[in-house]
PASEBA-1860 file (N, C-alpha, C; in nm, 3 decimals):
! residues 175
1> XXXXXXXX> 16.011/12.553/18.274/16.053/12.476/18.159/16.021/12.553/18.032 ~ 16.092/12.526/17.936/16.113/12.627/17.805/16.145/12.563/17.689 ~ 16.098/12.528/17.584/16.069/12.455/17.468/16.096/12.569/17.367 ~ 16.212/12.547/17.291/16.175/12.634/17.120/16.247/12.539/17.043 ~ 16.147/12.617/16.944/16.163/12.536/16.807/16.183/12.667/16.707 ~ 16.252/12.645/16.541/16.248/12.750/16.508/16.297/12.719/16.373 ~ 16.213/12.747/16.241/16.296/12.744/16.109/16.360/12.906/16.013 ~ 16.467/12.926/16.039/16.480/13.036/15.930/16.512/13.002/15.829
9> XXXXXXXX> 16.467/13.127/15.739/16.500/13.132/15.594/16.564/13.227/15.606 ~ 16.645/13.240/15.459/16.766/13.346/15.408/16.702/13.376/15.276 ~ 16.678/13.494/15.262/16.707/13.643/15.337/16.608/13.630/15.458 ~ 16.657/13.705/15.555/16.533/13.715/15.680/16.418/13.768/15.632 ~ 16.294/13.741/15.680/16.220/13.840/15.671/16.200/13.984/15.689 ~ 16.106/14.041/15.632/16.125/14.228/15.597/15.955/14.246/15.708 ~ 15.897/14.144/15.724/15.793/14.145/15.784/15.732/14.030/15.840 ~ 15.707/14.048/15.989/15.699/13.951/16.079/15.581/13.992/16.134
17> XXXXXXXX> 15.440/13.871/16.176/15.362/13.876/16.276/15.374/13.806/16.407 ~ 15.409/13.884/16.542/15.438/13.791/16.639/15.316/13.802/16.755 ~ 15.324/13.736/16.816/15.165/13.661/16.899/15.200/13.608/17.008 ~ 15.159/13.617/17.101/15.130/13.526/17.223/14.990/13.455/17.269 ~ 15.002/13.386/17.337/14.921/13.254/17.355/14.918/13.239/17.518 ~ 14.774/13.247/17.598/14.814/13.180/17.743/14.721/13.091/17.767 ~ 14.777/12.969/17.770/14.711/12.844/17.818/14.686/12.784/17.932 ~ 14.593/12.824/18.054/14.628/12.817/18.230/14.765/12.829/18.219
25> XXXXXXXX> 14.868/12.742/18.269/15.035/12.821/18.330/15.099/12.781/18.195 ~ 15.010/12.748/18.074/15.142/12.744/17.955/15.128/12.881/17.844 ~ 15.250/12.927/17.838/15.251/13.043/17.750/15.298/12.990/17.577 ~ 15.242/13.053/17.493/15.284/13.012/17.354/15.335/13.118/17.309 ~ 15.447/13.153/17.282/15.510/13.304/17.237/15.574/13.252/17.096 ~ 15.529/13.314/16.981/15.496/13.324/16.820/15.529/13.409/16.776 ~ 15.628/13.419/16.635/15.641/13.503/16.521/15.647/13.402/16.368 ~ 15.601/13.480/16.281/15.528/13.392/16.180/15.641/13.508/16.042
33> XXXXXXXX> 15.812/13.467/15.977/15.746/13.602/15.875/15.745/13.558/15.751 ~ 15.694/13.688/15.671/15.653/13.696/15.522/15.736/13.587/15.482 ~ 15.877/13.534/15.503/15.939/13.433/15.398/15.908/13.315/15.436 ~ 15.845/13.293/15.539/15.839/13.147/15.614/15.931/13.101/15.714 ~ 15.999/13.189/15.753/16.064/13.169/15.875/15.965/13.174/15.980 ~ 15.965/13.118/16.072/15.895/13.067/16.169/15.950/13.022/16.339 ~ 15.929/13.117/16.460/15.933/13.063/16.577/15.859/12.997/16.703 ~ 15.879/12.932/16.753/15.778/12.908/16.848/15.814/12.862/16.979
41> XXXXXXXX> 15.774/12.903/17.110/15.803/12.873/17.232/15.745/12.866/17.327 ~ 15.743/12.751/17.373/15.644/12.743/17.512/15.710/12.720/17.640 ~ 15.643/12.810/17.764/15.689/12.810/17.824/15.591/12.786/17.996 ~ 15.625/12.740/18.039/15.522/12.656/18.172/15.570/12.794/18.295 ~ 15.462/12.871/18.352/15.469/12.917/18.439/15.408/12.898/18.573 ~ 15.454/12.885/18.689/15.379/12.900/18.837/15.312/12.981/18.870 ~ 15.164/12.920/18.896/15.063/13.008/18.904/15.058/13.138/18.983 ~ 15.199/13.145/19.071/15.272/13.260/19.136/15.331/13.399/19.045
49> XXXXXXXX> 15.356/13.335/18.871/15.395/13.372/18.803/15.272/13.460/18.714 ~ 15.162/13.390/18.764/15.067/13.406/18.656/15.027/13.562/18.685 ~ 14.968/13.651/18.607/14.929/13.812/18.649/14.812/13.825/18.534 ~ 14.703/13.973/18.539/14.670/13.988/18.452/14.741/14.070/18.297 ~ 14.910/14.062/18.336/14.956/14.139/18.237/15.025/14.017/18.174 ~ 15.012/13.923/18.200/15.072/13.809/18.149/15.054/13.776/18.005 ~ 14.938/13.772/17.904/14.946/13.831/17.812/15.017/13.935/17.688 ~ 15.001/14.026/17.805/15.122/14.201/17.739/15.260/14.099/17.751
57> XXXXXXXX> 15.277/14.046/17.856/15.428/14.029/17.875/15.486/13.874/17.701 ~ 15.325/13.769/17.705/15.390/13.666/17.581/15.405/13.787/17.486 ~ 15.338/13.861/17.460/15.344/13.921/17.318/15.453/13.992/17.276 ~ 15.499/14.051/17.433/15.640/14.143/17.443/15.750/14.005/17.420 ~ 15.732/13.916/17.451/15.846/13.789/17.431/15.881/13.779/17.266 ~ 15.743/13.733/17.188/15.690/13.719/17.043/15.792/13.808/16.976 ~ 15.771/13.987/17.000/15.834/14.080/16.951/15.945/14.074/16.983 ~ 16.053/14.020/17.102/16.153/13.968/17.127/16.233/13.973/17.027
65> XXXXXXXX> 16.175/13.825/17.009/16.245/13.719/16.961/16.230/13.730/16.799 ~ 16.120/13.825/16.791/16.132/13.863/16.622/16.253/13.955/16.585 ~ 16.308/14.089/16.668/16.379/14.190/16.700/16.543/14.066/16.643 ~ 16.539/14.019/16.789/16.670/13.893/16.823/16.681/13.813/16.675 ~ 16.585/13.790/16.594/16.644/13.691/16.487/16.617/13.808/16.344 ~ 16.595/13.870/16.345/16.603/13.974/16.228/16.653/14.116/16.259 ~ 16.785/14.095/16.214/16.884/14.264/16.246/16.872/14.343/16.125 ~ 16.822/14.304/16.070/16.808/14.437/15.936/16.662/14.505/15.951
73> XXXXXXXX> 16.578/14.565/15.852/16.504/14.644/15.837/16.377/14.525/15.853 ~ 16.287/14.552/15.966/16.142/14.476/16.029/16.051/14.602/16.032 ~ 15.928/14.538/16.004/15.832/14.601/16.031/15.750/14.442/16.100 ~ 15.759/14.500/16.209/15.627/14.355/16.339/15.513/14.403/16.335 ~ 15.419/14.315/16.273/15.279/14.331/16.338/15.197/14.294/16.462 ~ 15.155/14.359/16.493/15.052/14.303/16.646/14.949/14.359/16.640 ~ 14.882/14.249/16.709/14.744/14.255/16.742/14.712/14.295/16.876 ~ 14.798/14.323/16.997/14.775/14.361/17.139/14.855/14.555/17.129
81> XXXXXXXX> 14.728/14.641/17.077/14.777/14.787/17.093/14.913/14.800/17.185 ~ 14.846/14.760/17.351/14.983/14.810/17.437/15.088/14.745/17.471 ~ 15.152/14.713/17.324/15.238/14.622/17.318/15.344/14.688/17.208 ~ 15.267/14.746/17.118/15.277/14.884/16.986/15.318/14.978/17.050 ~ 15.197/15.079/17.172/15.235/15.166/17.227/15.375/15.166/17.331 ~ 15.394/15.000/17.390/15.465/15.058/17.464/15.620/15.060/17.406 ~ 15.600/14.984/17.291/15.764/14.956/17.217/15.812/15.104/17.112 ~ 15.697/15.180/17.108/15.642/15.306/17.002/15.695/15.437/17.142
89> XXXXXXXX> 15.657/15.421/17.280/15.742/15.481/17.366/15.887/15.505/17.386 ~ 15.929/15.333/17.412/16.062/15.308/17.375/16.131/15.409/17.250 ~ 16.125/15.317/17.217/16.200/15.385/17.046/16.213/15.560/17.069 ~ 16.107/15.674/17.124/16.072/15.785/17.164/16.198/15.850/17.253 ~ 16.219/15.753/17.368/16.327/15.746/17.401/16.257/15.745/17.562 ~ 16.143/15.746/17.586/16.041/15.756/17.717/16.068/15.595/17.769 ~ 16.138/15.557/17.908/16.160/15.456/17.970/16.039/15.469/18.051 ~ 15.940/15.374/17.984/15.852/15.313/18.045/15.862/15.190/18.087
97> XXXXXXXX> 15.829/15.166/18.202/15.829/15.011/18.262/15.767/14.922/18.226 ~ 15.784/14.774/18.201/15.637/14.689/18.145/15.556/14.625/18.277 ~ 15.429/14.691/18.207/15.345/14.691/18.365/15.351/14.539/18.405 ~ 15.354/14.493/18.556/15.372/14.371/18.621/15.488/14.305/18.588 ~ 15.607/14.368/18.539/15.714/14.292/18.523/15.814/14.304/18.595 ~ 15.908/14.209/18.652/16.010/14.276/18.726/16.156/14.199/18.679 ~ 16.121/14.109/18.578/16.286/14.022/18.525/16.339/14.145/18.437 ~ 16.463/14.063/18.391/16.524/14.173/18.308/16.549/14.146/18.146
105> XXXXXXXX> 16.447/14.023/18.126/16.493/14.023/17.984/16.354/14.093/17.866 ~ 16.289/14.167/17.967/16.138/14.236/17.893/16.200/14.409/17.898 ~ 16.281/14.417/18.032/16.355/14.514/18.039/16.474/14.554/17.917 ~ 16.508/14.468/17.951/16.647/14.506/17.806/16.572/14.531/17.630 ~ 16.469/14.490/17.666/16.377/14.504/17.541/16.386/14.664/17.481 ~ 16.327/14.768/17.596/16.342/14.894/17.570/16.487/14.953/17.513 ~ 16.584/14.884/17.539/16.702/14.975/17.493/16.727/14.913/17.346 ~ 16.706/14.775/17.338/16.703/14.771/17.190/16.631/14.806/17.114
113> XXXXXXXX> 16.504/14.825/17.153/16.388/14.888/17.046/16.452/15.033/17.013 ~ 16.518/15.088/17.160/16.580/15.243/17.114/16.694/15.231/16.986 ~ 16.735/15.135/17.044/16.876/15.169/16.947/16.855/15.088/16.823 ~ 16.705/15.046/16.793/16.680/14.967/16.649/16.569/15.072/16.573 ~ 16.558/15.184/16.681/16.418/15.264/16.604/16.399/15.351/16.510 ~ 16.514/15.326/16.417/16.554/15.331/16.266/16.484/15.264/16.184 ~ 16.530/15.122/16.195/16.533/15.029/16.143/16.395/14.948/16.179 ~ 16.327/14.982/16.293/16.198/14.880/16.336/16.051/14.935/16.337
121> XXXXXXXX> 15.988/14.892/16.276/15.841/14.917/16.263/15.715/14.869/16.307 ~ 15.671/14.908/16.382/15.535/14.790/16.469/15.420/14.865/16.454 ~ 15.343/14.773/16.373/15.191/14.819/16.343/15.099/14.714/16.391 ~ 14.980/14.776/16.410/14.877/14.715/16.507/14.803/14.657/16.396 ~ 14.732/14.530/16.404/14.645/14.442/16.314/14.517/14.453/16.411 ~ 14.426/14.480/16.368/14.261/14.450/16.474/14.285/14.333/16.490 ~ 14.278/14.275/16.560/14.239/14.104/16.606/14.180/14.036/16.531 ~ 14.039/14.129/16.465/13.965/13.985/16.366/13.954/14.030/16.235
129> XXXXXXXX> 14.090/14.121/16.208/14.145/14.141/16.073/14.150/14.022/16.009 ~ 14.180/13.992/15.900/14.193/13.888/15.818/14.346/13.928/15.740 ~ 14.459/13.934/15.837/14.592/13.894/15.777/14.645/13.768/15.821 ~ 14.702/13.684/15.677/14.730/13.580/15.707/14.843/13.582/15.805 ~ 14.931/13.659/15.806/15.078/13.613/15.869/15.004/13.682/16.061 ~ 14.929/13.716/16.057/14.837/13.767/16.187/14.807/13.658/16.235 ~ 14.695/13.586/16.183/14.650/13.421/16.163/14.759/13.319/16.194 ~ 14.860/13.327/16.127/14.939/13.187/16.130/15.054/13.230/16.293
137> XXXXXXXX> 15.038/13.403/16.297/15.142/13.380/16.423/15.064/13.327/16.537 ~ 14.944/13.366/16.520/14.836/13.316/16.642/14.829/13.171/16.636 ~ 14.820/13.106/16.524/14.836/12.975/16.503/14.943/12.889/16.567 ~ 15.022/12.968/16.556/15.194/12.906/16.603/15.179/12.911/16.747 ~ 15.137/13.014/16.797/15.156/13.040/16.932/15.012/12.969/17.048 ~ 14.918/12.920/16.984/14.859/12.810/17.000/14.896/12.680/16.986 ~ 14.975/12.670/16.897/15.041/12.522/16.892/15.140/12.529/17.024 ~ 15.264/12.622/17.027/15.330/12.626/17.114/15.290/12.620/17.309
145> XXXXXXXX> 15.155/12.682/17.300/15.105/12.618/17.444/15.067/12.494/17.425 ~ 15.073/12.411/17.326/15.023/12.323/17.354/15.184/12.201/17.377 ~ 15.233/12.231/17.352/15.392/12.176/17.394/15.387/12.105/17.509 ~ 15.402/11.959/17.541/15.391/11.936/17.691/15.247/11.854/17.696 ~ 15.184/11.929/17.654/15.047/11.890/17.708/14.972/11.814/17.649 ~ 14.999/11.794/17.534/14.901/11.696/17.416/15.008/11.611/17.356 ~ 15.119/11.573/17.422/15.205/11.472/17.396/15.277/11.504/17.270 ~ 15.229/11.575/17.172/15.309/11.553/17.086/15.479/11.596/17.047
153> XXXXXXXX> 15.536/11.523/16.994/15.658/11.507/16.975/15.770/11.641/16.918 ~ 15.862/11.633/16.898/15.915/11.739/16.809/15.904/11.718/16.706 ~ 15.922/11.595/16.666/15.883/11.631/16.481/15.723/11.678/16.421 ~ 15.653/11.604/16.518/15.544/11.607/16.510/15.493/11.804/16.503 ~ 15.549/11.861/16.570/15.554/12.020/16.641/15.618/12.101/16.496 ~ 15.707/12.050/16.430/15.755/12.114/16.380/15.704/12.089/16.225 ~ 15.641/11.997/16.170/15.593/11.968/16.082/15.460/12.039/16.051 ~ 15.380/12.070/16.206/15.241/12.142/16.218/15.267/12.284/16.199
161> XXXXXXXX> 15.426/12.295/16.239/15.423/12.470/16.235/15.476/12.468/16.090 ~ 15.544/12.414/16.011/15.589/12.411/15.907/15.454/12.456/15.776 ~ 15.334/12.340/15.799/15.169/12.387/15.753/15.121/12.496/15.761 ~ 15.167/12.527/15.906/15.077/12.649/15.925/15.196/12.804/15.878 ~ 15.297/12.789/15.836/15.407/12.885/15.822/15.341/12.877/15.659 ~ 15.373/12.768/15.596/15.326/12.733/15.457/15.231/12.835/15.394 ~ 15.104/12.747/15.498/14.951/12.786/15.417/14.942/12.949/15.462 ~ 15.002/12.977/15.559/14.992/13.132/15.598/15.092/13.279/15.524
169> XXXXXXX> 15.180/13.187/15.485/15.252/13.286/15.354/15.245/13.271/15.213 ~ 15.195/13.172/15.191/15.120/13.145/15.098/14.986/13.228/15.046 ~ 14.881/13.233/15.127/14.799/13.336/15.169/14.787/13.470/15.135 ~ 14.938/13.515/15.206/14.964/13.636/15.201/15.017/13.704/15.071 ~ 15.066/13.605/15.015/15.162/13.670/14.856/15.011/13.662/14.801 ~ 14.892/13.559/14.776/14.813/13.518/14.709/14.740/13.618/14.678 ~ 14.682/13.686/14.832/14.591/13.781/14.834/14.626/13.894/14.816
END
């Protein structure tokens, strides 16, 4: 089962933080950008599904879906290095595999990062950096495992990510 929610703004963002989230079998896959555009998706996996690369793989979703909704000039931040390195391969033109994966939509990832690696930029944030749009994608992608599980509603979901899109670009112009 697969839940998204999602607000854009116009112009797209020029800079996006995207995040993943694993909650026992619920995944929260997050991008947060500079304008307040905002995604979020949760997704329920079988503990058959579950791996220790499961992680690498939300974050590779996050960067996805940041790639998929912004076609002009991105620079993505992350906080999971081999997630940088392995999209920083890509682009290189080195077909590396994503470790423990075998679907094909983490796969098709590599040929667009190639044929966007003009235009796309992915820099690593330390984890207990203090960037807001770092913060609010982690934020998002915590809310998003929680989809399902704490009852709350869609409006309810989208109003919390709306706060946390808010107070987190807000933040960022501030500081």
């Amino acid at each position: 089962m697969s839940t998204v929610y999602r607000c854009r703004t116009q112009p797209p963002a020029a800079v996006v933080a995207a995040a993943g989230w694993v909650a026992w079998r619920t995944l929260g896959i997050a991008y947060l950008g500079s304008t307040g555009s905002w995604y979020l998706r949760s997704r329920v996996r079988a503990p058959s599904e579950m791996s220790a690369d499961t992680e690498l793989h939300t974050d590779l979703y996050a960067v996805a879906a940041a790639i998929n909704d912004h076609p002009g000039l991105l620079e993505i931040q992350c906080e999971y290095v081999a997630v940088v390195e392995l999209i920083r391969d890509w682009q290189a033109g080195r077909t590396e595999p994503v470790p423990g994966y075998t679907g094909s939509r983490l796969t098709r990832l590599g040929s667009v990062a190639l044929a966007r690696a003009d235009t796309l930029a992915l820099t690593w944030v330390p984890k207990h950096a203090w960037c807001p749009l770092n913060k609010g994608a982690d934020a998002l992608a915590r809310l998003a495992s929680r989809v399902g599980t704490d009852r709350l509603g869609a409006p309810e979901i989208r109003r919390r990510a709306t706060l946390i899109a808010f107070r987190n670009t807000t933040a960022e112009v501030t500081s």
